[in-house]
N, C-alpha and C positions, 0 to 999 in steps of 0.2 A: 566621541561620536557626535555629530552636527544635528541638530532638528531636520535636515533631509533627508541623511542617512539613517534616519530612525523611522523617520516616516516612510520610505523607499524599501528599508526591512519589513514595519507594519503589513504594506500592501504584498510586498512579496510572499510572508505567512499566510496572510488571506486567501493567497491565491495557490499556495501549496496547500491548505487544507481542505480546500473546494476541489481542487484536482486526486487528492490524497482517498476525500471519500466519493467522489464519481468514479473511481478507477477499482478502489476497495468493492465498490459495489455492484459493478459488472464481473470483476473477477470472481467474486462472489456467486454469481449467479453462472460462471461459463463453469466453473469448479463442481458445484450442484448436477450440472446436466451431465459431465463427464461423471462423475461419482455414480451417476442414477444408469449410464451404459453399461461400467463398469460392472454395478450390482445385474444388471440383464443379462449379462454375457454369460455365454456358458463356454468360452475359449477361452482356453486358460494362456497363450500368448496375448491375447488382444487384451486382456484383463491385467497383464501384467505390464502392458506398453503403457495401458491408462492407469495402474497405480505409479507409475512412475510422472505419469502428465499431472498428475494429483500433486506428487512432491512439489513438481515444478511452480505450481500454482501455491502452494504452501511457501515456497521461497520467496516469490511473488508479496502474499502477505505478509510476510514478515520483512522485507524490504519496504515496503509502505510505511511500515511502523517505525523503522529506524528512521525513515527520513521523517516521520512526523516527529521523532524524539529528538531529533538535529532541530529541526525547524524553533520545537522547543525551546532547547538552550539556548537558539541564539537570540529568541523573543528574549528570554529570561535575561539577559547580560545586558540589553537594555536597561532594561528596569535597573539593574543594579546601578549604572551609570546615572540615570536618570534622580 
């Protein structure tokens, strides 16, 4: 790996982890206000279309997370080289 290719990874972790928690952190909060209808409803179809919007936003965060654990290794595998 070249000193620009490390440093062109550098910046690109930078900028998935900036993206990784702006995105973490509205889904976070759209997740909330669905959760909070959820608990108001007293329809039990409309409550069960939003525990499922629930999962999807759970899949949501947990895809975040892999790609921060990607982003990871491949910071890491620098260093190894390095």
């Amino acid at each position: 790996m070249t000193d620009i290719e490390r440093k062109k990874l550098e910046e690109l972790v930078a900028k998935v982890f900036t993206l990784a928690y702006e995105l973490g952190t509205n889904v976070d909060e759209l997740f909330r206000e669905v959760r909070q209808l959820r608990f108001e409803t007293k329809d039990k179809d409309f409550e069960a279309a939003l525990i499922n919007l629930e999962h999807a936003f759970f899949m949501v965060a947990q895809s975040i997370n892999i790609l921060k654990d990607q982003t990871r290794n491949a910071i890491t595998s620098t260093k190894k080289i390095a």
